[in-house]
C-alpha positions as CSV (number, residue, x, y, z in Angstrom):
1,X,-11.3,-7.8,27.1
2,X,-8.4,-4.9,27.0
3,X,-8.3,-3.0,23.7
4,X,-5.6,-0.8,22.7
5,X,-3.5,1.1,20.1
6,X,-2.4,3.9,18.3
7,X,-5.5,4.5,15.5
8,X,-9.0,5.6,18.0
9,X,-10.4,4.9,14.8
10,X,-9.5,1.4,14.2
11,X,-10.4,0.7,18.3
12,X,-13.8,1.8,17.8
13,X,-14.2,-0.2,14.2
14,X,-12.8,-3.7,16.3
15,X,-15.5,-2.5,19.3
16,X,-17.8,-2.2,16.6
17,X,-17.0,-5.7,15.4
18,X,-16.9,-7.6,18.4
19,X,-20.2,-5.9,19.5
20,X,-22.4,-7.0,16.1
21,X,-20.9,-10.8,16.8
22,X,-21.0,-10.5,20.7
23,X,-22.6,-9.2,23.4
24,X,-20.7,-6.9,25.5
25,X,-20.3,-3.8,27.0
26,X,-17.9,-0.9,27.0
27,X,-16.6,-0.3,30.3
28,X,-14.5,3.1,29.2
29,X,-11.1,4.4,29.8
30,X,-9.0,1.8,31.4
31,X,-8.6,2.2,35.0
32,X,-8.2,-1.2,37.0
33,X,-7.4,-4.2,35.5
34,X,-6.6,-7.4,37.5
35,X,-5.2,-5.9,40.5
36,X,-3.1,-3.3,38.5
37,X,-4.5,0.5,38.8
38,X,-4.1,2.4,35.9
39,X,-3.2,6.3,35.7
40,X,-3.2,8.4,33.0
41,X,-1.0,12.5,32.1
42,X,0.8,14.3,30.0
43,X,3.3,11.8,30.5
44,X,2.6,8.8,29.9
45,X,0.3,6.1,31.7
46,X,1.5,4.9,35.0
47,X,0.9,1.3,36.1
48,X,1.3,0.5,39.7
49,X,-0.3,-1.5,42.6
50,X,-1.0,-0.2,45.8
51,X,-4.2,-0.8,46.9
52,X,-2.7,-4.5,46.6
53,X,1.0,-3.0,48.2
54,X,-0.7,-1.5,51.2
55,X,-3.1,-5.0,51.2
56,X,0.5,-6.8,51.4
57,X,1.7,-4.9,54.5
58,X,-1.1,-5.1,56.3
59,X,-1.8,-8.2,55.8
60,X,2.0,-9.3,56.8
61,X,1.3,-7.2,60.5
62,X,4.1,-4.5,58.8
63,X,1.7,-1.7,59.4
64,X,3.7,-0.3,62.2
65,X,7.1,-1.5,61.0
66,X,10.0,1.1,60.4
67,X,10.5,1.3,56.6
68,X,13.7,-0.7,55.4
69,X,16.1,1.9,52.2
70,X,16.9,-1.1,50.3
71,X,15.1,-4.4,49.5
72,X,17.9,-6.1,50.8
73,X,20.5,-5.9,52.5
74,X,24.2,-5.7,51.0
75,X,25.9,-8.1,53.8
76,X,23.4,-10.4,54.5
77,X,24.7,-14.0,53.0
78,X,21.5,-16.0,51.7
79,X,22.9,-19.8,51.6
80,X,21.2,-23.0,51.2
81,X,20.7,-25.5,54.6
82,X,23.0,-28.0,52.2
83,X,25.9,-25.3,51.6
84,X,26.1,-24.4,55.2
85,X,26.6,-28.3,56.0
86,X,29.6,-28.8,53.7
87,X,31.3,-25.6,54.4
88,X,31.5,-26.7,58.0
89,X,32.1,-30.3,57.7
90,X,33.9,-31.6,60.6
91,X,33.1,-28.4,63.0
92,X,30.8,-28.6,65.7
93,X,28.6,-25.2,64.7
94,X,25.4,-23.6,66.5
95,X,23.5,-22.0,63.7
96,X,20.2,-19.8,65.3
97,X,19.7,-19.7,61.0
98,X,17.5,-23.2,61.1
99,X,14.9,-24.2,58.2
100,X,11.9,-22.9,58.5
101,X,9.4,-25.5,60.4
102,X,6.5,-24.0,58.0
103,X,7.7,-23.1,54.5
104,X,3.9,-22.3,53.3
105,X,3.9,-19.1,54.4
106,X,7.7,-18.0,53.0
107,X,6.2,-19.7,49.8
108,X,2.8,-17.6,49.5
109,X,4.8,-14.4,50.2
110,X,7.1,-15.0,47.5
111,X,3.9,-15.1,45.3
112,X,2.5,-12.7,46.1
113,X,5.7,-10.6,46.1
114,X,6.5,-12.1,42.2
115,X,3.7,-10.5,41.1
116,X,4.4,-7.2,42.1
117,X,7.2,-7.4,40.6
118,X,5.3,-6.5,37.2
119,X,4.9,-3.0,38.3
120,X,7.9,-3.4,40.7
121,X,11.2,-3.7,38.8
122,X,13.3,-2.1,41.5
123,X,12.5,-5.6,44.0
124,X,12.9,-8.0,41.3
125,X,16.6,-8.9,41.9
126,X,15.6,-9.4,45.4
127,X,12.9,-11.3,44.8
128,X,14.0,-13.7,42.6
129,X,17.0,-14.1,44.8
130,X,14.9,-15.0,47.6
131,X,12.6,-17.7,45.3
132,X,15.7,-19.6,44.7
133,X,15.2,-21.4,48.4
134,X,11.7,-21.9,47.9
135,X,12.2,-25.7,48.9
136,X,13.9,-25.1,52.5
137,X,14.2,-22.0,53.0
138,X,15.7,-20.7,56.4
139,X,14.8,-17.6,58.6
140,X,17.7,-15.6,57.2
141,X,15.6,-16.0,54.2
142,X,12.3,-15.0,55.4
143,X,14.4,-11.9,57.2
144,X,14.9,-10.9,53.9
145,X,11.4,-11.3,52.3
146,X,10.0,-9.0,55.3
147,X,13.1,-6.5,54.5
148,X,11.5,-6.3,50.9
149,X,7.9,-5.9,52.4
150,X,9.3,-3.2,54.8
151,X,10.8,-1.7,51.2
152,X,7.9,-1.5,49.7
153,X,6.4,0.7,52.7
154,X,8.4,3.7,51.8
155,X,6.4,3.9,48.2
156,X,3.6,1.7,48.2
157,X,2.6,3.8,44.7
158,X,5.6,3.5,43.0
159,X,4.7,1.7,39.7
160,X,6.0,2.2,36.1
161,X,5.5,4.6,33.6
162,X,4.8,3.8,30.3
163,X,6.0,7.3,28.5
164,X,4.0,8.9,26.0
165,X,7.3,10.5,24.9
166,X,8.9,9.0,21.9
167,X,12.5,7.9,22.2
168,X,13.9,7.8,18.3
């Protein structure tokens, strides 16, 4: 259980509470919680994932892989199997951009990639994007989710801030 708020007081009267009903034990300051590391200064409390980041890239064989500027890429044309079809009805067209023959992993990636998007707002548009073909995708599309992977390479660390400063 995660407790927080403004009043240390009125934390340590619910601990206090929940420890005369239940048993259980305080574990401290917060500083991993489901996958998400926790770090706290001056400024605020940053929230990012890269243990599970670096995980990701490994994991993907992107260790070695030169890092990609931009999640994706501003001319690449992510299409459906379908739309390509009916734009070129009646024309004889060699297309090296087939379905995938095993969507599973293009699927688990896009996962896995959705939930770093909680501490990763910068790949969300991409992400989502890409989750659209989840049914057929095509290898243009799994270009794309490696291209996001490769992204995240450049700042596996990069997380959010939650500000301590107050914005009235």
């Amino acid at each position: 259980m995660l407790i927080t708020g403004d009043s240390l007081k009125l934390i340590e009267d619910t601990k206090t509470g929940l420890q005369q009903v239940f048993k259980m034990k305080d574990l401290g300051e917060l500083k991993y919680f489901l996958g998400i590391e926790f770090a706290r200064s001056s400024q605020g409390i940053l929230m990012h994932q890269r243990k599970y980041t670096l995980e990701l890239i490994s994991e993907i064989g992107l260790g070695a892989a030169k890092p990609a500027i931009t999640p994706l890429d501003f001319n690449m044309n992510l299409t459906t199997k379908e739309y390509d079809e009916h734009t070129n009805k009646g024309k004889e067209v060699i297309s090296e951009d087939e379905e995938l023959a095993d969507q599973n992993p293009y699927q688990k990636l896009i996962g896995k990639l959705l939930y770093l998007t909680m501490t990763r707002p910068d790949i969300s548009f991409g992400v989502q994007t890409l989750s659209q073909f989840l049914q057929k995708p095509k290898k243009s599309h799994m270009e794309a989710e490696l291209r996001i992977v490769r992204y995240l390479k450049q700042q596996p660390g990069q997380g959010t801030l939650l500000s301590s400063k107050s914005s009235n």
